[in-house]
Structures are given as structure tokens and as C-alpha cells.
N, C-alpha and C positions, 0 to 999 in steps of 0.2 A: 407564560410557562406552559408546557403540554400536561394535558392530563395522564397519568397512569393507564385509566382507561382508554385513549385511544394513542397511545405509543407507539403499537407495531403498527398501528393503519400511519402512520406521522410519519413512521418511519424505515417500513421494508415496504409501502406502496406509492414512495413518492414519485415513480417513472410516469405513472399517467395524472397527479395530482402538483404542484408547484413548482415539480421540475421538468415542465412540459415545454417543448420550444427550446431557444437557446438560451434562458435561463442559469443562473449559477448553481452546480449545486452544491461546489465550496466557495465560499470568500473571506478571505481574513483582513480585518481590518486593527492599523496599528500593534499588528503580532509583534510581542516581545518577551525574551526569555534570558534571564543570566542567572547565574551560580558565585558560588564563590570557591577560589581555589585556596586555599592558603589565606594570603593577604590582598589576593588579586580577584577582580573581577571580570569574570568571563559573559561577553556577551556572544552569545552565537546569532542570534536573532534582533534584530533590530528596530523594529516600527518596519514588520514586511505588511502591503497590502497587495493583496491579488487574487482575484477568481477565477474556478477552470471550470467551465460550460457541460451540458449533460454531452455526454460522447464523447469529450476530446479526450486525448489521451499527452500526455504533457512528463515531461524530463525535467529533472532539477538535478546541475554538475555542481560538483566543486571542490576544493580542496580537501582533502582527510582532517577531520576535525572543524569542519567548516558548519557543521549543523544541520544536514540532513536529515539524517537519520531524528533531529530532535526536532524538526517541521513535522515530521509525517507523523510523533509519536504524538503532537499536540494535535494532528488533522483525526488523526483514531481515538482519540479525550484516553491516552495510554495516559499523560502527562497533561497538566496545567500550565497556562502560562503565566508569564510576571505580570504582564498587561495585555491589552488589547483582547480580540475575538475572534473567535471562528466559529461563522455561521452555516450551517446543514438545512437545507429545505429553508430557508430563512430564517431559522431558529437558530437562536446563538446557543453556544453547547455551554457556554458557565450557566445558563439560565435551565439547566437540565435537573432531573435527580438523579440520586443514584440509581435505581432501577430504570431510568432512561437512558442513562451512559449505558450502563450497563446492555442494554437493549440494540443503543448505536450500535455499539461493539460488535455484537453479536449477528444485527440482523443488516446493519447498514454497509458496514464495511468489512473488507477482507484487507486481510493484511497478511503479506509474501516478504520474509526474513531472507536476508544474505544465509544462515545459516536455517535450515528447514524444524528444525526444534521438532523432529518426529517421536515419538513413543518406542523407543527399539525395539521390545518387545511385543508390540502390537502388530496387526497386521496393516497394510494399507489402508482395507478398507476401515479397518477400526479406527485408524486417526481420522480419514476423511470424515466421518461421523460423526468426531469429538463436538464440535461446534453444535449440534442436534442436537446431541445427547445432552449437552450442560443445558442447553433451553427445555428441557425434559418434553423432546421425543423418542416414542415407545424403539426401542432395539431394532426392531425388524424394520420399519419403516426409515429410520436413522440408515441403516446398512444398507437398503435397499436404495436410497440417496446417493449414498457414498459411490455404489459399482458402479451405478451412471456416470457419475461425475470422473470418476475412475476410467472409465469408457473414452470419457469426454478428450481425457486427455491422452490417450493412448496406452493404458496400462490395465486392460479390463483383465488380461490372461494373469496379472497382479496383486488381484484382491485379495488373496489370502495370504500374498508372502510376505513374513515378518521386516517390518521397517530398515532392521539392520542389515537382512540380507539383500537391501534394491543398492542397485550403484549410485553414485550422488545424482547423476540425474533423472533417473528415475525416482529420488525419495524429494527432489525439487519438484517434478512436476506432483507427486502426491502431496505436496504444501501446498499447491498452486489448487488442486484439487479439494481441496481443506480449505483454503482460505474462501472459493467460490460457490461450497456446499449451501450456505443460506442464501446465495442468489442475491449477492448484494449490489446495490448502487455505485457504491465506491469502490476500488479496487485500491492500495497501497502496496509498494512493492520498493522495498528498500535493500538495492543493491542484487535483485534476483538472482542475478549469474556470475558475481563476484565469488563463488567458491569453485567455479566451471570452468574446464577446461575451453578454449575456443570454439569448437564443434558443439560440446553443449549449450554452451553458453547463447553461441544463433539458434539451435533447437529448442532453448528453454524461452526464447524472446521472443519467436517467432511463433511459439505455443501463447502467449502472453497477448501477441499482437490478433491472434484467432479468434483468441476466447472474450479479446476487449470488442469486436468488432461485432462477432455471435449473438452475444449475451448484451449487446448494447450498454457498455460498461462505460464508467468516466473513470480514467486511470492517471493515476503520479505516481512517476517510479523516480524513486534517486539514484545515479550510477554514477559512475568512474567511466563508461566506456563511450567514449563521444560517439564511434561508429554508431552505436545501437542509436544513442540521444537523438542523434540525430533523422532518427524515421518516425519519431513523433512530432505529433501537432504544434508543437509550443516547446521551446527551450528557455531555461530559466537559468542562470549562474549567481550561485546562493556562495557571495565571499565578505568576510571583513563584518558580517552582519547583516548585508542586505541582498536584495533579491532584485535581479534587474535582466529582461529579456536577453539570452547571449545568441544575437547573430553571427559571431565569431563560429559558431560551431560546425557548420558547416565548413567553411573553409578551412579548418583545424586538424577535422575529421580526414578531410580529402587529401591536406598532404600530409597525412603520418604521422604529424607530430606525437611528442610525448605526453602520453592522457593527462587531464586535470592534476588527477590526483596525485601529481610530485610533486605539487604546493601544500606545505601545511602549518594555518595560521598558529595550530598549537592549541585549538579548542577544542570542542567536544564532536565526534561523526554525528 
């Protein structure tokens, strides 16, 4: 188990510490998750194992209701599983406490919503900040974070304009901006540009694909959209329960067919 005392070094300095080389710096072993619906049991997750390396950046398709979105909530310790592990720096995250989840969350990973969950009345730069601010850094050094990161993404002339008055892609990249404020290790990104018109949606992926490369980031994003799936490192197709490499996706992608996600097993996203 990690100490208390050295938590942020464990875990916002692991780039030049344990996850040096091509090392994992997720792996899940025997990941399983079900619910109950009614009288029915729903398995979205099945005994998945599988690791994505420091740098790569990696896709997981699949049907609506097929489990994505509740991979990536157990990769962020949002959610517990039923069984099995997922290991961070080698450290399995049930073996954590709570001010070390807590800590993950915060300083390890970023996490980019299909919908941007911004503060409407705040400004830009006030949400990029949020993530600082809740680890209690001082206001001006939090803000002063924020414009960069703001910058980063193309929206410095932004900083001051309230949430609800940016267009959705502009209040996207200000989540993208929020989520990479503490400089984290992991990037999660579930469903980025599923609220995006087509034009945003390349502008929002392609900002995604920048800032994984910049920042030396290891990214899993879950989408619907094969075109994009497909300009990552690694393709995963997460159906029925399990998680199994889709080479299909390219050829998929290329003639047109109808995305993923007009299958749906009837589970949970």
C-alpha cells in the first residue's frame, strides 16, 4: 500500500519513476463488473485483461450500452469493480486509500466527458482552475495555470468569457483544458466529440491528438466514431463483455459502413 506521505511523488511523478520505458502504465487483470437490473443480470465487463504502455494512445468501440464509458469510470477509481484489478504505476488501485484515490483522480488522471460538465456561470478560465483549486492551490497561481492551458488550446482571447456564452466547441476544448490542468499521466476521454458537429468533432480530436503527443500523454478514449478509432495506436472492440483487438476497424472505417454503434446489446454505455 502507498503511504500518505509519499502519494503525489507515487503519483503525479511517475513519468520519469516506474513508468519509464515501455512499461504499463495501465493493466487490468480479470476486470469484472455487473449490476442487477430488475431480475436480470447485466454483465458489461467480463474477466477483460489488458495494458496500454506510456505514450500510446488507444480506442475502445462498441455498441451503445456495451460498457465503455464503465471501463474508463473503473480506469479513473470513479467506480469499483465486482472483481479483478487495475493496476497504476504498479500499484493496484483497490490497495489505495481514500485520500489516494482521491489524489489519483486529481493529479493522475484527466478525464474528457461526451458532455463538458462546465460551471455556466464561470468563466473559462475559472473551470480550467477547478481541478487546483479543489487540491487547494492559492487563486492566482490556479488562474494563472488555467490561461496557459487555455492558451494551450487555443482559446487564450477566452479566459474571461462565461462558460455558457463559448459554442460547444469551444466549452469542449475548455474541458480538454480542465481535464490537462494538473498535467496528468493518463488522459481518459469518453466519447469527446460525440456532442460535435463533424467539423468539430476533427478540430476537437485533432486538438486531443496534439496535446497526447506534446504533453507525452498515454490516452483511452471510447467513441462511436471508427474514422477517428482508427488514427490510434491500438483498437480495442469492447462487445458482449469482453475486450478483444478489432483489426476490422480499419477496413470498416474505409468503406463507410455504418459506425459501431447501431448495435446495442441492451447494457449499460
Amino acid at each position: 500500500m502507498l503511504s500518505e506521505a509519499n502519494t503525489g511523488v507515487a503519483l503525479a511523478e511517475v513519468p520519469g519513476g516506474d513508468l519509464a520505458g515501455r512499461q504499463s502504465v495501465v493493466r487490468v487483470e480479470g476486470l469484472c463488473k455487473s449490476f442487477r437490473s430488475g431480475d436480470q443480470e447485466i454483465v458489461p465487463l467480463d474477466g477483460l485483461d489488458f495494458s496500454v504502455d506510456r505514450g500510446e494512445m488507444v480506442s475502445v468501440v462498441g455498441p451503445s450500452g456495451a460498457g465503455k464509458s464503465t471501463l474508463l469510470h473503473l480506469l479513473a477509481a470513479l467506480d469499483t469493480p465486482t472483481s479483478g484489478a487495475v493496476y497504476f504505476a504498479r500499484n493496484s488501485l483497490k490497495d489505495f486509500r481514500e485520500a489516494e484515490l482521491a489524489d489519483y483522480r486529481n493529479r493522475s488522471v484527466g478525464f474528457v466527458w461526451q458532455r463538458h460538465h462546465l460551471l455556466p456561470d464561470f468563466t473559462a478560465a475559472e473551470n480550467v482552475a477547478m481541478p487546483l483549486l479543489v487540491r487547494g492551490e492559492a487563486l492566482e497561481k490556479a488562474l494563472h495555470a488555467a490561461r496557459q492551458w487555455l492558451g494551450e488550446v487555443g482559446l487564450a482571447g477566452r479566459a474571461g468569457q462565461r462558460a455558457a456564452e463559448l459554442s460547444g466547441g469551444e466549452q469542449q476544448r475548455v474541458a480538454i483544458a480542465r481535464a490537462l490542468v494538473s498535467e496528468p499521466v493518463l488522459l481518459l476521454a469518453d466519447e469527446p466529440t460525440g456532442d460535435l458537429d463533424e467539423r468539430n468533432a476533427e478540430a476537437v480530436f485533432e486538438l486531443i491528438e496534439r496535446l497526447h503527443r506534446s504533453h507525452h500523454l498515454t490516452s483511452i478514449l471510447a467513441t462511436h466514431n471508427l474514422s477517428l478509432a482508427r488514427r490510434t495506436d491500438r483498437v480495442f472492440l469492447l462487445e458482449h463483455g469482453k475486450l478483444t483487438p478489432y483489426a476490422g476497424v480499419l477496413a470498416t472505417a474505409a468503406s463507410g459502413a455504418a459506425e459501431i454503434g447501431a448495435r446495442s446489446p441492451g447494457g449499460r454505455a
